[in-house]
Backbone as CSV, one residue per row, in Angstrom:
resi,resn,N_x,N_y,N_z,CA_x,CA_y,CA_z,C_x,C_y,C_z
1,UNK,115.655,112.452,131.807,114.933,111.341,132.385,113.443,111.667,132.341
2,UNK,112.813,110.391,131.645,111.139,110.873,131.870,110.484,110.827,133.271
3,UNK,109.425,111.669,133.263,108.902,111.971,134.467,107.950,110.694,134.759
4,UNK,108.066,110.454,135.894,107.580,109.025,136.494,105.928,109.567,136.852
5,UNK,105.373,108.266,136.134,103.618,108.534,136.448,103.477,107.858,137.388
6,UNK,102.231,108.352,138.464,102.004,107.733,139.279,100.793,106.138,139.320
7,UNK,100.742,105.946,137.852,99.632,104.652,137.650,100.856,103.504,137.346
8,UNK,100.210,102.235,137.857,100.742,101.536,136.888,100.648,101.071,135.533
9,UNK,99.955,101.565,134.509,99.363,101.664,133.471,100.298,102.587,132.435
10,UNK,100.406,101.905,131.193,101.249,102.886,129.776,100.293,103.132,129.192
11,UNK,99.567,104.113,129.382,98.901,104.698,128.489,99.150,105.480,127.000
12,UNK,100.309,105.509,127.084,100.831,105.841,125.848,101.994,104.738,124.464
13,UNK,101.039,104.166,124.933,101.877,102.524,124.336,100.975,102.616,122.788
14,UNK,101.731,102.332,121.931,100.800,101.764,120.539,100.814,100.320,120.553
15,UNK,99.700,100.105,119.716,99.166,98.821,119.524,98.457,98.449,117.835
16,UNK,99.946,97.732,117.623,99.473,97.544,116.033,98.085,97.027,115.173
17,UNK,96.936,97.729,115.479,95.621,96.727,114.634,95.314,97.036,113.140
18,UNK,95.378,95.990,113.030,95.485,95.676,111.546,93.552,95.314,111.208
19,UNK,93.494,95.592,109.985,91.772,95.854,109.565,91.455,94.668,108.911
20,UNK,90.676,94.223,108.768,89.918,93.123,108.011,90.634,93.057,106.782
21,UNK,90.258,92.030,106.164,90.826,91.843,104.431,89.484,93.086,103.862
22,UNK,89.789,93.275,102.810,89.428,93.948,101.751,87.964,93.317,101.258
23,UNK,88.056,91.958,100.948,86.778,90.991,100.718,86.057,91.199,101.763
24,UNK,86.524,91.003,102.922,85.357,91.257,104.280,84.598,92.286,104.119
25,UNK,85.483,93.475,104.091,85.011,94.812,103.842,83.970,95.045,103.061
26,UNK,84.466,94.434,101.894,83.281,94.923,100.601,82.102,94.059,100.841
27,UNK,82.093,93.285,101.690,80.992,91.987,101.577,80.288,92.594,103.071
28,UNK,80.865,92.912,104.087,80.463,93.694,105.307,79.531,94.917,104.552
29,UNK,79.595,95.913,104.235,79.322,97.174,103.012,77.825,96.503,102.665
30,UNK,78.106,95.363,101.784,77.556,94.922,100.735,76.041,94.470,101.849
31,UNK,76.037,94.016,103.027,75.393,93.181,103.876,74.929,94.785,104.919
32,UNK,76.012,95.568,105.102,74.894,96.299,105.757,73.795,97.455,105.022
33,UNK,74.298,97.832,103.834,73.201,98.600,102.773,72.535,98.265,101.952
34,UNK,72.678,96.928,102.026,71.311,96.302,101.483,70.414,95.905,102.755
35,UNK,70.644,95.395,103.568,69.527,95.340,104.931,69.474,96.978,105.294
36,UNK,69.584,97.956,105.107,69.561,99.476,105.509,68.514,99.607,104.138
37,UNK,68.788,99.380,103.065,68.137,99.643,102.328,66.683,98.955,101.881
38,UNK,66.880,97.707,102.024,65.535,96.976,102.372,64.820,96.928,103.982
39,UNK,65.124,97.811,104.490,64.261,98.354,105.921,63.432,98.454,105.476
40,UNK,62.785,99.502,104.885,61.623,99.977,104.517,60.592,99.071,104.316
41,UNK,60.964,97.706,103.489,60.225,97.255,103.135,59.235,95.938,104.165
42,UNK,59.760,96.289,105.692,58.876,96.053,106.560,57.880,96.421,107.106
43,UNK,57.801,97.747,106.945,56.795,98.865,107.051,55.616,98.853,105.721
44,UNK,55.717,98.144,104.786,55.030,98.505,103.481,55.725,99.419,102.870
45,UNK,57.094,99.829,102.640,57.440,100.685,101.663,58.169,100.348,100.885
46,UNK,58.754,100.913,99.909,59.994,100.386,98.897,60.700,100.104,99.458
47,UNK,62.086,99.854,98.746,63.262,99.362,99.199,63.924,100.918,98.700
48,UNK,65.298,101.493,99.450,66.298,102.490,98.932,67.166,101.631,98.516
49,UNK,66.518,102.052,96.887,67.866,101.857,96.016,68.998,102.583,96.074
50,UNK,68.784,103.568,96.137,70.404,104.483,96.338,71.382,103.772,97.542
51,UNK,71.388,102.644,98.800,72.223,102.242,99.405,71.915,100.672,98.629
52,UNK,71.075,100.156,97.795,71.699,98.999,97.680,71.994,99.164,96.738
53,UNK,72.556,99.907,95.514,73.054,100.058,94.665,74.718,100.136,95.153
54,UNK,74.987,101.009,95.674,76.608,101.317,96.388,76.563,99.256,96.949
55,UNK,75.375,99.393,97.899,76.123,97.772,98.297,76.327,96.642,97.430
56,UNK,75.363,96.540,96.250,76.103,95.884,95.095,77.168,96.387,94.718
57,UNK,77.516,97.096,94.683,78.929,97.594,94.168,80.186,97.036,94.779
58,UNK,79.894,97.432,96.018,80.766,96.549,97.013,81.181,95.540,96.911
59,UNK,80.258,94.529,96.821,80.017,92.905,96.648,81.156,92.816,95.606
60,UNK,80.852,93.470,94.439,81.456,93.325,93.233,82.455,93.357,92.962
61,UNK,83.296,94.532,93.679,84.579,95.118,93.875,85.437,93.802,94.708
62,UNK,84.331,93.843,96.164,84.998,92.713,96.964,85.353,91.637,96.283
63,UNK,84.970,90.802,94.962,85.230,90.044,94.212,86.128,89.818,93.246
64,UNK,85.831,90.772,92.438,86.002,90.919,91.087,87.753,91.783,91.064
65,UNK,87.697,93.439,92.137,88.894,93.753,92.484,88.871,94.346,93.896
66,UNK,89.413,93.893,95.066,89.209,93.724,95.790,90.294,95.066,96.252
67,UNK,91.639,95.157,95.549,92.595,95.893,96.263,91.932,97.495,96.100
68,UNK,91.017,97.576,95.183,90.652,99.296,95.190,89.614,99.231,96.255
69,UNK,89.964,98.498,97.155,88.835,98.655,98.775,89.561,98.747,99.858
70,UNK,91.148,98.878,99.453,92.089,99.323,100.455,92.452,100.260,101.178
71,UNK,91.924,101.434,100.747,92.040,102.713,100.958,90.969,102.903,102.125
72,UNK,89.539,102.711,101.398,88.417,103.261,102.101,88.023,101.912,103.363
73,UNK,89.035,100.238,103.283,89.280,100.100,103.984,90.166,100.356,105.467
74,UNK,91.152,101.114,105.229,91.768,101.837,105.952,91.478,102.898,106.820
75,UNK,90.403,103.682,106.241,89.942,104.630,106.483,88.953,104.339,107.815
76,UNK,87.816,103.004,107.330,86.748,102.627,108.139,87.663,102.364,109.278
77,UNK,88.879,101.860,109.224,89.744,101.046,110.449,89.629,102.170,111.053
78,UNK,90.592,103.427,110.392,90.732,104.398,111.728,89.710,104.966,112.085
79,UNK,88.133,104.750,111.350,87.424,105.828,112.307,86.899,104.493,113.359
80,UNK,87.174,103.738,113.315,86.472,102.858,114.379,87.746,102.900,115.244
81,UNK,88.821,103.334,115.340,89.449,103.762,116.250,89.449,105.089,116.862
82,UNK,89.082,105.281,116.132,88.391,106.614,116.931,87.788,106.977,117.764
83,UNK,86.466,105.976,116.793,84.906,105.522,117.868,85.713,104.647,119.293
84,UNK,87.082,104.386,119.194,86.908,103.556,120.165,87.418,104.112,121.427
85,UNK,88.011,105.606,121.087,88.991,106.375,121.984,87.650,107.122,122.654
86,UNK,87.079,107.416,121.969,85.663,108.181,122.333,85.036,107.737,123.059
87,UNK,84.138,106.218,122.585,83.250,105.669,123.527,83.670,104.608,124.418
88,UNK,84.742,104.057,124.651,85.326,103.145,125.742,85.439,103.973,126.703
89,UNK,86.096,105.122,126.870,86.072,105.754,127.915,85.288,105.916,128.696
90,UNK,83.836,106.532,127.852,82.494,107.325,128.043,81.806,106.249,128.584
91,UNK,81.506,104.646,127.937,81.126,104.067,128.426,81.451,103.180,129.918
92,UNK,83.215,103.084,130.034,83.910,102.476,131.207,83.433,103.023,132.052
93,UNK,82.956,104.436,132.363,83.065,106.191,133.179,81.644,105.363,133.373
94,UNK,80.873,105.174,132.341,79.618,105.740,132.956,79.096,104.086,133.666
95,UNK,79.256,102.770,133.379,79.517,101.591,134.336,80.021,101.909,135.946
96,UNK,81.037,102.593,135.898,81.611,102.965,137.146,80.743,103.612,137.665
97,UNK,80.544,104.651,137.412,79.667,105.693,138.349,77.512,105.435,138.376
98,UNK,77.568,104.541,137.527,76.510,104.537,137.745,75.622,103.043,137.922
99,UNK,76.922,102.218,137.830,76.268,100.702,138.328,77.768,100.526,139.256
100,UNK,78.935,100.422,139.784,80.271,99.920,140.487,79.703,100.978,141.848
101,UNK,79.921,102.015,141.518,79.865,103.200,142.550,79.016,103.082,143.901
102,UNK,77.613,102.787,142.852,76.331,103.038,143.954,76.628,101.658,144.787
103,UNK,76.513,100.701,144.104,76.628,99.237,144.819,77.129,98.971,145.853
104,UNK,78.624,100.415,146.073,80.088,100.193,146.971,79.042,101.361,148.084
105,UNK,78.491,102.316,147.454,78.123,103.099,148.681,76.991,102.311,149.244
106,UNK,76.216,101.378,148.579,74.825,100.845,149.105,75.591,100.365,150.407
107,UNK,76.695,98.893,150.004,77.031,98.037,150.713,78.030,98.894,151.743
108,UNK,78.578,99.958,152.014,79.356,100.871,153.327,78.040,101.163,153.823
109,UNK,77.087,101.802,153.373,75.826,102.000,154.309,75.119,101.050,154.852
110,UNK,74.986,99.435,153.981,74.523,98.788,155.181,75.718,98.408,155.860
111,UNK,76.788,98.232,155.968,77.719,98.010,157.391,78.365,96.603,156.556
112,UNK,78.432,96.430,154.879,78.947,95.195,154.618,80.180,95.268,154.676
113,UNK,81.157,94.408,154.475,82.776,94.284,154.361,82.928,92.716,153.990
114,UNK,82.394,92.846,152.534,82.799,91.544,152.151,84.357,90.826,151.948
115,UNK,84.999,92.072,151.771,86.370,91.779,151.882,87.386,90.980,153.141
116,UNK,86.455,91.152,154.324,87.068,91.489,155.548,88.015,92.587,155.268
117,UNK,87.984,93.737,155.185,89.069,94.785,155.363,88.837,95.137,156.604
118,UNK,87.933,95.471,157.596,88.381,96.086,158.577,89.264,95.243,159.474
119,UNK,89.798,96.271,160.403,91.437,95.703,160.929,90.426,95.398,162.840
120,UNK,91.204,94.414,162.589,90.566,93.257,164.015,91.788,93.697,165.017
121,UNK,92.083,94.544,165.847,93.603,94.545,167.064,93.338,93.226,167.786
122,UNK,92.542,92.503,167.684,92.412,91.386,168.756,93.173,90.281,167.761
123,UNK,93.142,90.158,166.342,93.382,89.169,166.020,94.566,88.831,165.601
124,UNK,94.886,87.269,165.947,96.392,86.661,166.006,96.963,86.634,164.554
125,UNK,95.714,86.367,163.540,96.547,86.097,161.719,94.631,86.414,161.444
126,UNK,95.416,86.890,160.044,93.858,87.125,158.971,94.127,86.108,158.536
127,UNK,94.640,85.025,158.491,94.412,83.968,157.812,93.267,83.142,157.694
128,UNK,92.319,82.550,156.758,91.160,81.862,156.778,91.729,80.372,156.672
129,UNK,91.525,79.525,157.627,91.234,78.297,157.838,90.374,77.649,157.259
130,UNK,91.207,76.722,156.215,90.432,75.812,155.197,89.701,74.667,155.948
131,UNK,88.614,74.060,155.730,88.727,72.601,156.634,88.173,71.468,154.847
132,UNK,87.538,72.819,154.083,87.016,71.550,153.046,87.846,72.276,151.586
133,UNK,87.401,71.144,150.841,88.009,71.891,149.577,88.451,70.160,149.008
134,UNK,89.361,69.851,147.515,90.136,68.453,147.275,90.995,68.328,148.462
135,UNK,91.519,67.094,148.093,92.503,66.525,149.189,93.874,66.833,148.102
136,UNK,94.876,67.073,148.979,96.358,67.435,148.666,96.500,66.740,147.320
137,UNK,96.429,65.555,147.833,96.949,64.474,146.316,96.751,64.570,145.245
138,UNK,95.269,65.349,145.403,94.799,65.132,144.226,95.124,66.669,143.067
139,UNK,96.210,67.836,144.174,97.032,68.573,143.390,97.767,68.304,142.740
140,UNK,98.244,67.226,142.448,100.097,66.699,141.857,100.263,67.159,140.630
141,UNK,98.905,67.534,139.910,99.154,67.610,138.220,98.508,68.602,137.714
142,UNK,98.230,69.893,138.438,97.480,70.690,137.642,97.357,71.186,136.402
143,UNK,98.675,71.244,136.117,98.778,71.860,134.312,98.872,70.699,133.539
């Protein structure tokens, strides 16, 4: 019997993602090393031919034969899964602790409880008493 985690969360679940077509790819390629390679030429400098050469290539392939972009499409998939095991974490972590965190200690230090969580012994129901909001009727059909 497997050992029972204490989250409710499967963290060990796969999830089939499938990569762009092949045309995307080569035309994606094709669009980012030629703008990488014509950078320069905002500054007053040449253009690098050595990345828009590969990105014509791309273009070409993406066209002309598209399936020999399957491979090194595959490849880009998994490292951006990679990138994604890496920096989702790093980034979730660092949201939490450095914009969720402070906000929760600001608001316990000034004395907030937007929740109402603290526990009332005097009171009969936590229930909140509606007085405004639509009128009944006009629930009959929501979906």
């Amino acid at each position: 019997m497997a050992a029972k985690t204490q989250t409710h969360e499967d963290l060990g679940r796969k999830h089939d993602v499938q990569g762009g077509s092949n045309r995307s790819f080569g035309i994606t390629f094709f669009v980012a090393l030629s703008l990488l390679g014509l950078l320069p030429l905002l500054g007053g400098g040449t253009p690098r031919w050595w990345l828009i050469g590969p990105g014509v290539a791309f273009l070409v392939l993406a066209f002309v034969y598209p399936s020999i972009l399957t491979r090194p499409n595959q490849l880009w998939t998994k490292f951006g899964l990679l990138l994604h095991r890496i920096i989702s974490p790093i980034i979730i972590g660092f949201m939490f602790y450095v914009v969720l965190a402070p906000i929760g200690l600001i608001m316990r230090l000034l004395g907030k409880d937007l929740l109402s969580k603290k526990f009332d012994p005097d009171a009969r129901t936590y229930w909140i008493s509606r007085t405004d909001g639509p009128a009944p009727e006009t629930m009959k059909n929501q979906f």
